[in-house]
N, C-alpha and C positions, 0 to 999 in steps of 0.2 A: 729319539731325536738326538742327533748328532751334538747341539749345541746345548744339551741337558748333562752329556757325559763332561763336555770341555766344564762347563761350570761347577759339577764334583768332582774334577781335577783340582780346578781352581777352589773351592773350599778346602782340600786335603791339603796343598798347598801352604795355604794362607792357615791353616791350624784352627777352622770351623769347619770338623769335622761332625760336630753335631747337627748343622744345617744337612746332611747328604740325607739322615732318614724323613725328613721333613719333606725334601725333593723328591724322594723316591716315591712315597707315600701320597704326594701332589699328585704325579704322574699315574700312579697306579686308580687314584680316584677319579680321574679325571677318562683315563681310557676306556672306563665302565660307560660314558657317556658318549663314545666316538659309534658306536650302533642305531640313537636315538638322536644325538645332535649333529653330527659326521665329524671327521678326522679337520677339517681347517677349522670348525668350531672348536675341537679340544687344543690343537695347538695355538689359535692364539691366546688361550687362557693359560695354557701353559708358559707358550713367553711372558706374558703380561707377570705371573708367578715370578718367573726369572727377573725377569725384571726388577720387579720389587727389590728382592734377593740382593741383585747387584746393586744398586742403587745403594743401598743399606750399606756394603761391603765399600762401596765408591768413597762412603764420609766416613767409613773406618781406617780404609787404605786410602785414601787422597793421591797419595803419589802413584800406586801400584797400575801402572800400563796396562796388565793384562785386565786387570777389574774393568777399566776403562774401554779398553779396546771392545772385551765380550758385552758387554752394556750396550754400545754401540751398534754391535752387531747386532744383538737381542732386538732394539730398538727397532731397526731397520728391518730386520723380517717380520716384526711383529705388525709396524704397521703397513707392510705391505700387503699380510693378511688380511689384518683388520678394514682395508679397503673393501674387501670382497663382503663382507657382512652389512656396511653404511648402506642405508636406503638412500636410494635418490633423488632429489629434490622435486615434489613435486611439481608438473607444469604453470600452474600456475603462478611462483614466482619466476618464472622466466619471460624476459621482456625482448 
């Protein structure tokens, strides 16, 4: 994922270079379950990961743009995924 490299940019970056084996390590356990779960189940766990990540980085770096910006991002494709997983309301509460 494109936006998994921008955010071990941005830890190397920002001098949390410890956070990148933690990433990797996500990722790498996470795509053992893209055969059994599929590929938009493992990426929105992965963003939801990032997520976190950034968030965490957001109240360390407050001013930092990019923290912000990729957070954003993450957000936004996350829940665009994350759509595709919500079940539907059942008929019944529909009037």
């Amino acid at each position: 994922m494109h936006i998994m490299e921008e955010l071990k940019t941005l830890c190397r970056e920002l001098g949390e270079e410890s956070l990148i084996p933690r990433i990797e390590s996500f990722i790498a356990l996470n795509k053992e379950f893209e055969s059994k779960k599929g590929k938009e189940f493992v990426e929105v766990s992965i963003l939801g990961f990032a997520e976190g990540i950034l968030t965490t980085l957001k109240l360390k770096y407050p001013e930092n743009e990019k923290v912000r910006s990729l957070l954003e991002k993450v957000s936004t494709q996350g829940k665009e995924l994350d759509i595709k997983f919500r079940k539907p309301k059942p008929p019944i509460f529909d009037e």
